[in-house]
FIDO-286638 format. One record per residue (C-alpha): residue number from 1; residue in three letters; chain; x, y, z. Coordinates in nm, 3 decimals. Layout:
N
nr|rest|kette|c1|c2|c3
NUM|ala|A|X|Y|Z $
...
***
This chain:
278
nr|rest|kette|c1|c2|c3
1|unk|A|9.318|7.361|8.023 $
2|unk|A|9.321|7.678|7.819 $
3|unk|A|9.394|7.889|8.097 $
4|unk|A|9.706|7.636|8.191 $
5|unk|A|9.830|7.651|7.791 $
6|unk|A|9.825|8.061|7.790 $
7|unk|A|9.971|8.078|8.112 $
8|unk|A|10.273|7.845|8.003 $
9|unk|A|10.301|8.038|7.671 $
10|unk|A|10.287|8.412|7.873 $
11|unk|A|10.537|8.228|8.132 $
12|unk|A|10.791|8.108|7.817 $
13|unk|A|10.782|8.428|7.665 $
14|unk|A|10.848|8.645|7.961 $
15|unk|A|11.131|8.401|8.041 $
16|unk|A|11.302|8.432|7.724 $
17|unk|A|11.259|8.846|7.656 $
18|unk|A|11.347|8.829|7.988 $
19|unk|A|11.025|9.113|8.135 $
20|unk|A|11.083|9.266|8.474 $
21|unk|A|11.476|9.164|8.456 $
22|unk|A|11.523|9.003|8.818 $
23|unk|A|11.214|8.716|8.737 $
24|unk|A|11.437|8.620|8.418 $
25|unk|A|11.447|8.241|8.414 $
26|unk|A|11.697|8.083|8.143 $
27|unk|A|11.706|7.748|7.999 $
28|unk|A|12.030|7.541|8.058 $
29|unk|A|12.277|7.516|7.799 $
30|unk|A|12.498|7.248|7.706 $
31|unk|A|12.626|7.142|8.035 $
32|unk|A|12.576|7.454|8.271 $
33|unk|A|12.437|7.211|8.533 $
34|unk|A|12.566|6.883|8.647 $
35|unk|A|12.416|6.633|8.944 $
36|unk|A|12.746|6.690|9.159 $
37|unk|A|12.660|6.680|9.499 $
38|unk|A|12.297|6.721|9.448 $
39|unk|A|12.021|6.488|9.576 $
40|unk|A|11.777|6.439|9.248 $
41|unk|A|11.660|6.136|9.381 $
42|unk|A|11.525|6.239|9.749 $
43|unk|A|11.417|6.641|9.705 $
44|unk|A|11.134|6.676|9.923 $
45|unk|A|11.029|7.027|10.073 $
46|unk|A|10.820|6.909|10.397 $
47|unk|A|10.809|7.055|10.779 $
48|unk|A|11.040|6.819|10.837 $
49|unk|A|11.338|6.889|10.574 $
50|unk|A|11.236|7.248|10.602 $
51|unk|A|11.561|7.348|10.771 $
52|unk|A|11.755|7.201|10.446 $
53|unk|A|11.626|7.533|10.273 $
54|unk|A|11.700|7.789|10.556 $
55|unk|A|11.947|7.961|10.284 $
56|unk|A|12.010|7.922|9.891 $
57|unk|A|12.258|7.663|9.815 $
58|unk|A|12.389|7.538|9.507 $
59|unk|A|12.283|7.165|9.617 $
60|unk|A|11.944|7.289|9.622 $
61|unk|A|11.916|7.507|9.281 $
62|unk|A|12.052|7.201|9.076 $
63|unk|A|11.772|6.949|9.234 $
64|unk|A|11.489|7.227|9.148 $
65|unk|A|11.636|7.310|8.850 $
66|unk|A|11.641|6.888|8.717 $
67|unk|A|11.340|6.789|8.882 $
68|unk|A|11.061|7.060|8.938 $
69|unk|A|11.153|7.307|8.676 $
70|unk|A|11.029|7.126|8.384 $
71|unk|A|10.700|7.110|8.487 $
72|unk|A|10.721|7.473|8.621 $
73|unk|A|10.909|7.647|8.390 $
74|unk|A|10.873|7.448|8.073 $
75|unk|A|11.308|7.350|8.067 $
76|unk|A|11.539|7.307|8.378 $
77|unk|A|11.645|7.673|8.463 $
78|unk|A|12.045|7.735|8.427 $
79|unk|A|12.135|7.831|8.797 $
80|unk|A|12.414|8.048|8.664 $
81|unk|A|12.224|8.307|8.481 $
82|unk|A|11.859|8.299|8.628 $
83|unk|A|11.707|8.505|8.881 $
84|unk|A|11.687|8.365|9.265 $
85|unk|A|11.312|8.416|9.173 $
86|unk|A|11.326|8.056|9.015 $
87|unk|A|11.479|7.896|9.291 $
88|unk|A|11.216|8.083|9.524 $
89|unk|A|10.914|8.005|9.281 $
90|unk|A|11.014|7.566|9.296 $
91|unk|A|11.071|7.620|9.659 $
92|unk|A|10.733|7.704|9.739 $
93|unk|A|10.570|7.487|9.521 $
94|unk|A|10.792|7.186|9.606 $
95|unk|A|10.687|7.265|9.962 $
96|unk|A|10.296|7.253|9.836 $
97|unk|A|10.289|6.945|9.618 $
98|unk|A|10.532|6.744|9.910 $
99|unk|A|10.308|6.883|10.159 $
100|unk|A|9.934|6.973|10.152 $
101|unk|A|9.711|6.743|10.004 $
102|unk|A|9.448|6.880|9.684 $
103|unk|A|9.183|7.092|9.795 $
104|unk|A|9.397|7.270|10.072 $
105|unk|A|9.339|7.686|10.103 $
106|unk|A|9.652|7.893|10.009 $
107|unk|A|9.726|8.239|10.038 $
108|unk|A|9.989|8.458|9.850 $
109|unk|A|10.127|8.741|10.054 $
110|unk|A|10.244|9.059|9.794 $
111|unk|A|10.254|8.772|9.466 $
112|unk|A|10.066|8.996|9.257 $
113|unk|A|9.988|8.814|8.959 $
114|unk|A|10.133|8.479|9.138 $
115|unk|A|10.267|8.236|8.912 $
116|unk|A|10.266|7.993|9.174 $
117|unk|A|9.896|8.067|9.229 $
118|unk|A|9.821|8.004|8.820 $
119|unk|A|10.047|7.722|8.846 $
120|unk|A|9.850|7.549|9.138 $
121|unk|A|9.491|7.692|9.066 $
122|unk|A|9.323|7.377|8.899 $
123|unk|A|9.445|7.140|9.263 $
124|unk|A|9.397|7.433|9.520 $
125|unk|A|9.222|7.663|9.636 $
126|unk|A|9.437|7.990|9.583 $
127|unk|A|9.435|8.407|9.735 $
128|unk|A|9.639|8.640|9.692 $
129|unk|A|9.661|8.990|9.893 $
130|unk|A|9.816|9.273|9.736 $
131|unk|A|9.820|9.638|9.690 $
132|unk|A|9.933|9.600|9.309 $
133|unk|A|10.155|9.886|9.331 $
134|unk|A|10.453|9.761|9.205 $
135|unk|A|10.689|9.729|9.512 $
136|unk|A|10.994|9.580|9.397 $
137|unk|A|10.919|9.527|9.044 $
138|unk|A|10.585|9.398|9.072 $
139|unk|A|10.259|9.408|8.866 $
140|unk|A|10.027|9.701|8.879 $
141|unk|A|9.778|9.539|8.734 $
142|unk|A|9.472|9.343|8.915 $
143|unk|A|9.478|8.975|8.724 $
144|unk|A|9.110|8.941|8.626 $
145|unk|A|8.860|8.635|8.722 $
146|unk|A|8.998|8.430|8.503 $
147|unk|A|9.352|8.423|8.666 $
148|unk|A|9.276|8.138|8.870 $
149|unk|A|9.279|8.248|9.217 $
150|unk|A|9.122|8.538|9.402 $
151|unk|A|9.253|8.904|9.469 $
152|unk|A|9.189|9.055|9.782 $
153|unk|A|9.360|9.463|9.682 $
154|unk|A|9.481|9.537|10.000 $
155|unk|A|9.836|9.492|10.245 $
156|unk|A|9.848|9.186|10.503 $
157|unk|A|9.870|9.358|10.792 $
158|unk|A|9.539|9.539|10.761 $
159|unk|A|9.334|9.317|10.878 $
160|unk|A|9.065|9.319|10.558 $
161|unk|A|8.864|9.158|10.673 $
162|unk|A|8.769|8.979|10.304 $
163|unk|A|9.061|8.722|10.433 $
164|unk|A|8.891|8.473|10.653 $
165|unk|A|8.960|8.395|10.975 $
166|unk|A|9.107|8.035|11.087 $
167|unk|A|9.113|7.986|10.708 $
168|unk|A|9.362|7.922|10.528 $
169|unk|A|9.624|7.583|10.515 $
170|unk|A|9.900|7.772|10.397 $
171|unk|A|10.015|8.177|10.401 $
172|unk|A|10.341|8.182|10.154 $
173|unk|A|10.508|8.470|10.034 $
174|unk|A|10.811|8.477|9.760 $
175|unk|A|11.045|8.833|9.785 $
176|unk|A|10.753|9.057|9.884 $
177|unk|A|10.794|9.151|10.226 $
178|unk|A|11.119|9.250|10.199 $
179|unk|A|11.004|9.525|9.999 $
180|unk|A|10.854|9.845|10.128 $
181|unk|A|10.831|9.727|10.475 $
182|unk|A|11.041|9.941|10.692 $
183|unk|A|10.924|9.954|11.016 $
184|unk|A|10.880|9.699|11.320 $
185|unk|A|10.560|9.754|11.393 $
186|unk|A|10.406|9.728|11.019 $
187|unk|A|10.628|9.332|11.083 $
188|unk|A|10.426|9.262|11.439 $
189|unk|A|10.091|9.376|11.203 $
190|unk|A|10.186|9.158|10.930 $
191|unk|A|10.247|8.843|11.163 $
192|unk|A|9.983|8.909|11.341 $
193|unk|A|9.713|8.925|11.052 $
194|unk|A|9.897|8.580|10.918 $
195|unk|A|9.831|8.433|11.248 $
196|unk|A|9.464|8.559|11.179 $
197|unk|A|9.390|8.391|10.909 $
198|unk|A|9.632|8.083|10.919 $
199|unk|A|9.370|7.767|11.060 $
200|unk|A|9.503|7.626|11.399 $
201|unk|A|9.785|7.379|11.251 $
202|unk|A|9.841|7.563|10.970 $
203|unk|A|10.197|7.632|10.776 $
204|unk|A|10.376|8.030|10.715 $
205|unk|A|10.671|8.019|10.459 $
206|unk|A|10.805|8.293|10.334 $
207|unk|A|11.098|8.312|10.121 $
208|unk|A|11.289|8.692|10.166 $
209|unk|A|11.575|8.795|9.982 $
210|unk|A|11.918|8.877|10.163 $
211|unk|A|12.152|9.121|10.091 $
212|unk|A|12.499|9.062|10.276 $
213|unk|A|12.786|9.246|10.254 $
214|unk|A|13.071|8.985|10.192 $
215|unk|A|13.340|9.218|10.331 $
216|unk|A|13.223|9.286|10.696 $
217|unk|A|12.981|8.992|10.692 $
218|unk|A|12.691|9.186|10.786 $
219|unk|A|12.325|9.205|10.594 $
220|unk|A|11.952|9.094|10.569 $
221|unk|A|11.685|9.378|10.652 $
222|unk|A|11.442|9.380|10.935 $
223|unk|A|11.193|9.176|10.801 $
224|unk|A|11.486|8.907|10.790 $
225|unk|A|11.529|8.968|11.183 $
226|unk|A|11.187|8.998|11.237 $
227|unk|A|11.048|8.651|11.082 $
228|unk|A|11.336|8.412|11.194 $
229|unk|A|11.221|8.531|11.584 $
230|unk|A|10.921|8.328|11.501 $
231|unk|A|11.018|8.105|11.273 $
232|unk|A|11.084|7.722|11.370 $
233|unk|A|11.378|7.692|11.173 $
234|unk|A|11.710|7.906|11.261 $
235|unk|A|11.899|8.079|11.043 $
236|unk|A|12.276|8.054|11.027 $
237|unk|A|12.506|8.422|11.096 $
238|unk|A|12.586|8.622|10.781 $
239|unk|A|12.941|8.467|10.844 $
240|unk|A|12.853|8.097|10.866 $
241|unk|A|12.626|8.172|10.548 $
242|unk|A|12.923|8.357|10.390 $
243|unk|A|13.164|8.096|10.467 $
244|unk|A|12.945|7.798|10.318 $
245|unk|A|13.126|7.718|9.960 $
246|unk|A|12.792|7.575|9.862 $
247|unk|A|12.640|7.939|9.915 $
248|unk|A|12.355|7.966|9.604 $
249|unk|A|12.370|8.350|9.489 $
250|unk|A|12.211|8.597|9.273 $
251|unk|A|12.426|8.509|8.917 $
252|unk|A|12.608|8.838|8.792 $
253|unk|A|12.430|8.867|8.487 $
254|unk|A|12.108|8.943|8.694 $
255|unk|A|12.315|9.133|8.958 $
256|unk|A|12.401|9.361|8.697 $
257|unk|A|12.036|9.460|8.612 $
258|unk|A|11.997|9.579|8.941 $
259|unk|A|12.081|9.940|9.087 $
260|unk|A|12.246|9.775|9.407 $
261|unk|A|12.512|10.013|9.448 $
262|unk|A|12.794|9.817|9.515 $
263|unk|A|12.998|9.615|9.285 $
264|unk|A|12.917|9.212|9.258 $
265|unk|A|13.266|9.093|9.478 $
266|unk|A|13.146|9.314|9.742 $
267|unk|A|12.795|9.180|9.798 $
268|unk|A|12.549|8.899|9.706 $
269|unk|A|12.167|8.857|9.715 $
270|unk|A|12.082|8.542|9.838 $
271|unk|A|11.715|8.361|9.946 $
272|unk|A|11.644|8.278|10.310 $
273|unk|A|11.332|8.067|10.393 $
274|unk|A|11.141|8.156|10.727 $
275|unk|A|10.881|7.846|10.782 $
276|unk|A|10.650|7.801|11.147 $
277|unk|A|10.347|7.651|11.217 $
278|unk|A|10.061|7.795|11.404 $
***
């Protein structure tokens, strides 16, 4: 319970000061969000709804934002000036709590000191493999015994052999793989080792930020390419996703914190959602 209360209080507080600028999560205010053409009533992240949440949409943020935020976050996060972290973060967890029943295995992929993981870490029982070496903005620092869940130092894709085999209910990872990952075969290693430890039956989600240039209609990165080959759900061209007035994109205010080099009307970071089953 202590744990839970200092994690909420560390979580509020990084929120607000707004530490490592693209995981800033805002409160709404006043009436930033409305229930227009949202479904509040009927979210439910399951295999079988999966392909609702292929790409961010507006729909979407505003049904995470009224009904799993609270609980997450502490206050329903304003769509319009948070990070797409948020709406990554209540993805993954909607897709746990709708999902996979107390007591299943989960594994964090590059989460670092996962606040998914501290989130979940009293119902589940949570892993998380990373190098802690701050690829795209993230920790350098190895969360301690007390953080809930257990740290295997290391990339997936190495096959460390402290990861079980035919272990684990559920590998997730939120905007890691995206990062640092360059090269085809380092992808193939990386799906491979998931397979490894994923149990027969087992779920891979993975949500990976997007870059798309609005003006040719061209984006995404390898890893993008590389995970939707596999993945059970398809997702959309850059010019379908483009086109889709109900597009959910990183707000300006957060843009503008980043080095993207490229103005805000010329491109947009957006979250796709790669989800298969072994």
């Amino acid at each position: 319970m202590i744990k839970r209360v200092v994690h909420k209080i560390y979580q509020l507080l990084g929120n607000f000061l707004g530490t490592k600028g693209e995981n800033t999560c805002n409160p709404v205010q006043g009436k930033t969000v409305t229930f227009e053409n949202a479904f509040p009533l009927e979210l439910l992240v399951t295999p079988d709804t999966i392909h609702n949440f292929t790409y961010s949409t507006v729909r979407n943020a505003i049904a995470f934002s009224s009904l799993r935020s609270p609980d997450f976050y502490g206050f329903p996060f304003d769509i319009y000036r948070s990070a797409i972290k948020c709406y990554q973060d209540l993805l993954v967890l909607s897709f746990i709590r709708d999902t996979l029943p107390h007591g299943s295995k989960i594994l964090d992929v590059g989460g670092a000191n996962s606040r998914v993981l501290t989130h979940l870490s009293n119902d589940y029982e949570c892993w998380c493999i990373d190098k802690y070496e701050g690829l795209g903005h993230g920790d350098v620092v190895v969360p301690g015994a007390d953080g809930g869940f257990r740290v295997v130092v290391d990339y997936m894709g190495n096959f460390n052999t402290d990861l079980p085999d035919n272990y684990f209910d559920l590998v997730f990872s939120i905007s890691a793989l995206e990062h640092g990952v360059q090269k085809k075969k380092d992808i193939q290693n990386i799906l491979q080792d998931i397979d490894r430890v994923l149990k027969t039956g087992g779920f891979s989600l993975h949500c990976i930020d997007a870059v798309i240039d609005k003006t040719n209609c061209t984006g995404g990165k390898l890893v993008n390419s590389e995970f939707f080959q596999v993945a059970l759900n398809t997702l959309p061209s850059w010019s379908e996703i483009v086109a889709d007035k109900d597009l959910y994109v990183l707000p300006e205010n957060i843009f503008n914190k980043w080095n993207m080099g490229r103005p805000y009307n010329e491109i947009c970071v957006i979250d796709t959602c790669a989800f298969w089953v072994k």
